[in-house]
N, C-alpha and C positions, 0 to 999 in steps of 0.2 A: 662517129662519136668517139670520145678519146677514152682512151681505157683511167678507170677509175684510180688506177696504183703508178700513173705516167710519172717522172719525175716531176715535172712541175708542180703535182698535188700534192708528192711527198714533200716537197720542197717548203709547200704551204703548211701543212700542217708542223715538221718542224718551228718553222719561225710561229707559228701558233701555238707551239708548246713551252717555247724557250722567252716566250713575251707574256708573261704575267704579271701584270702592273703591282700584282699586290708583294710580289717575289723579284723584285728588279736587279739584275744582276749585278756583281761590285758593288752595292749597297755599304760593305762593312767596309770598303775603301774610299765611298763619299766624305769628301771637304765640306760637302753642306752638312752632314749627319756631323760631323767633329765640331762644325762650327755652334751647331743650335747647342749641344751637347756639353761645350767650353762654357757656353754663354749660360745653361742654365745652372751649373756647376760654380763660374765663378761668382753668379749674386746671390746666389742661396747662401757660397761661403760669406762674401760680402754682409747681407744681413743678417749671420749667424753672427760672425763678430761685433756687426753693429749692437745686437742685442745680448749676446754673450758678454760685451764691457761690463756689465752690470756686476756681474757675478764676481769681477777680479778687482775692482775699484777697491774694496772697502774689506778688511780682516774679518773674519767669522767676529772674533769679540767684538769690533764697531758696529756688525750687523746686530748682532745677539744685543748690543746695548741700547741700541735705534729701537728695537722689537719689542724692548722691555719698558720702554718709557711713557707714559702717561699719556701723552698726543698721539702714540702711535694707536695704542690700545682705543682712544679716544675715537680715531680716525676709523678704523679697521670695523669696530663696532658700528659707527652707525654707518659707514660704506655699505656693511653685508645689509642690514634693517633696512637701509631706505632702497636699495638692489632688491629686493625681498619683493618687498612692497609694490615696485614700479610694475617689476616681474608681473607681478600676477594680475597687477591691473589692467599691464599690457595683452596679457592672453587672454584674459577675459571681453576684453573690448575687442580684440584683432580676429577673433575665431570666428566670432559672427558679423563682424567686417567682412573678413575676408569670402566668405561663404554667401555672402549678398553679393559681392562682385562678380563672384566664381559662377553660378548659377543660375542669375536672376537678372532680368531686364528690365530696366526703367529708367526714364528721365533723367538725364546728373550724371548717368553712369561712369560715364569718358572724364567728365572735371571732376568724380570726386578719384579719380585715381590718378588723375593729373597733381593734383591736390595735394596726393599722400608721395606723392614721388618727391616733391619740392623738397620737402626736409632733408632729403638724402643729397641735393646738389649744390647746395648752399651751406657752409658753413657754421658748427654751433653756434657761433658768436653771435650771427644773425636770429634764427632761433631766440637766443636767449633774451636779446633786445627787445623779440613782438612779444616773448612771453611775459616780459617786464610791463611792455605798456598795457599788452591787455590785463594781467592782472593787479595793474599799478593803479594811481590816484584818478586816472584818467574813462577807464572804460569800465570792470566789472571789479574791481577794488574796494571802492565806497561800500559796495552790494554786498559783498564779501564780508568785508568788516562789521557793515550793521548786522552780519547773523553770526559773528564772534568766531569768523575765519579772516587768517592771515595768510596771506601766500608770500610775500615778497620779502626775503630778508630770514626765512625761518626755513626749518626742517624740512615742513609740509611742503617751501618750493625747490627743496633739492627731489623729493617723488614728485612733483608735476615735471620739473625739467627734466630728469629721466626719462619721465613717461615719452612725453613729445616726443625725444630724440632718439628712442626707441622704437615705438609705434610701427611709424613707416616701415622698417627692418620686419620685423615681425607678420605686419599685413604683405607683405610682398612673398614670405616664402610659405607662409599658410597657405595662401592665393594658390603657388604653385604649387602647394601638396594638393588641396582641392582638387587642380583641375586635371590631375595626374589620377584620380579616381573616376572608374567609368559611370557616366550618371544613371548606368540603365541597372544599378545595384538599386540604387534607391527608387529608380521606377519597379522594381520588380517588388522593393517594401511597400510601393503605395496601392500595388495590386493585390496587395493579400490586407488590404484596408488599413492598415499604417497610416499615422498622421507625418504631418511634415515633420516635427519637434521627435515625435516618435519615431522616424525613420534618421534623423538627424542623429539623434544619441545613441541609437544603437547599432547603425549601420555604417554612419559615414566618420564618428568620431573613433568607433577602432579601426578602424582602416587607414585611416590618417595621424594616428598615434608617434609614428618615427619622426611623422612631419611635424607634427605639434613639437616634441619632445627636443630636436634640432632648432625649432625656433624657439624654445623658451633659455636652453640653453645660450643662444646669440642673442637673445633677447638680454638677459641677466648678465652676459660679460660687456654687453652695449650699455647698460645704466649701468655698471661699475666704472666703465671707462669715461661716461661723461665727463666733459670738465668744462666749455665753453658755457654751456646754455644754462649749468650750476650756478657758475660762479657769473654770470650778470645775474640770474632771479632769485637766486638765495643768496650771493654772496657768500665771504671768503671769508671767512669770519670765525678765526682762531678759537679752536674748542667751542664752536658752536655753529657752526652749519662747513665744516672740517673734514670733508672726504680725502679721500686716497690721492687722486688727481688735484686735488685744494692742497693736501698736506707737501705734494709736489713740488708745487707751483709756490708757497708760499717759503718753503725752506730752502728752494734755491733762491730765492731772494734776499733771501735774510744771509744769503752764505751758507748754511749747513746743509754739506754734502753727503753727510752720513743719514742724517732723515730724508733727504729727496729720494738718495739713489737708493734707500729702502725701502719708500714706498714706492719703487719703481719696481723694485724686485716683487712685490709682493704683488702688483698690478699686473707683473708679465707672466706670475705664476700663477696667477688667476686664469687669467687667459691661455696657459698652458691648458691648466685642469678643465677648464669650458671646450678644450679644440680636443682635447682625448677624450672627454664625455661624448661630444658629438661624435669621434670616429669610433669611440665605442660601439656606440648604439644605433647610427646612422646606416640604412639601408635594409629595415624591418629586424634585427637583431633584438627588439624589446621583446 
């Protein structure tokens, strides 16, 4: 039997000390590390300036005067109202969506989540078109009308097109706050005689608080940011169905670049303020 300390096992255990996959040596002189590193570095700079043009386009006074004008005020008001609105129809629909899917077995299960995925793969414009015909002259329009609702062409379809095009977003990351909590909390509520609804509200809805709180966040800069599935169901329709992404869309057409790229600015800082509320608060911080 060979002695325990031979060279050959010293020999082993070096190269077993010196090969730590997680500690690789000449790591800080790797060409792939410079490379990934170049690459993240140059398109981050890349879409910083993409998005930063905004800011140098146009003189503080061009912007201050863009800001102060009657279509912006027009625009910006009912942006945040009908953002507001979609917001909280969408959380209150997606919460317990989401919480059927996450928990619960039955029939339909696999297509209604097939279902809810679609909106996110296909473009608003699509979106906006079924939302047209189904709430148009064609299928539930008439029905609509005769009880003195309008959807198409008004206010009420810039909150339904939000909703849609939000929804899906919303149910997907509830889904995974859900199932990110262990269900044997709410079996231990059902053991001490707890009802479903009762063990729902008070055991699985603060637990899931961050989660809620990051989707309603993404939720509300997603119906802010709408602009396809708007503008076919409600229309573009100058001081009166006139969002941010409409005010856009409609004053680079027209030529004025000082109201497009300010409602541009105001859209990016929206979505600024929505991505530091979530890194706020995001990862039980509430």
């Amino acid at each position: 039997m060979r002695a325990l300390k031979s060279p050959d096992v010293l020999k082993s255990l070096d190269i077993l000390k010196f090969s730590d996959p997680l500690k690789p040596q000449g790591m800080n002189q790797s060409w792939f590390r410079k490379l990934t590193i170049g690459i993240a570095f140059f398109f981050t700079l890349l879409l910083f300036l993409s998005v930063g043009v905004l800011l140098f386009v146009l003189t503080p006074s061009e912007i201050l005067s863009a800001l102060l004008s009657e279509e912006m005020f027009y625009s910006m008001k009912l942006s945040m109202l009908t953002s507001f609105a979609s917001t909280f129809s969408v959380m209150c629909c997606s919460i317990p969506t989401a919480y059927a899917l996450s928990r619960f077995s039955f029939p339909g299960k696999s297509l209604i989540k097939a279902v809810l995925g679609l909106p996110m793969a296909f473009p608003e414009l699509v979106m906006g078109l079924a939302l047209l015909l189904l709430f148009g002259h064609g299928f539930l329009g008439p029905y609509l009308e005769a009880a003195g609702i309008k959807v198409t062409f008004t206010k009420l379809g810039i909150v339904v097109a939000q909703f849609f095009v939000a929804f899906p977003y919303a149910v997907r990351v509830i889904y995974s706050t859900f199932e990110d909590i262990n269900p044997r909390y709410e079996q231990v509520s059902r053991s001490f005689g707890y009802g479903e609804f009762e063990t729902f509200r008070h055991v699985t809805l603060p637990m899931a608080r961050s989660g809620l709180f990051a989707s309603s966040v993404i939720t509300f800069a997603r119906c802010i940011g709408a602009f396809g599935a708007v503008l076919v169901l409600a229309g573009g329709s100058y001081m009166h169905t006139e969002v941010l992404p409409v005010t856009l869309y409609l004053n680079i057409s027209y030529g004025n670049l000082e109201m497009a790229v300010t409602s541009g600015i105001l859209l990016m800082g929206i979505a600024f303020l929505a991505i530091l509320s979530f890194e706020r608060f995001e990862g039980g911080k509430l």
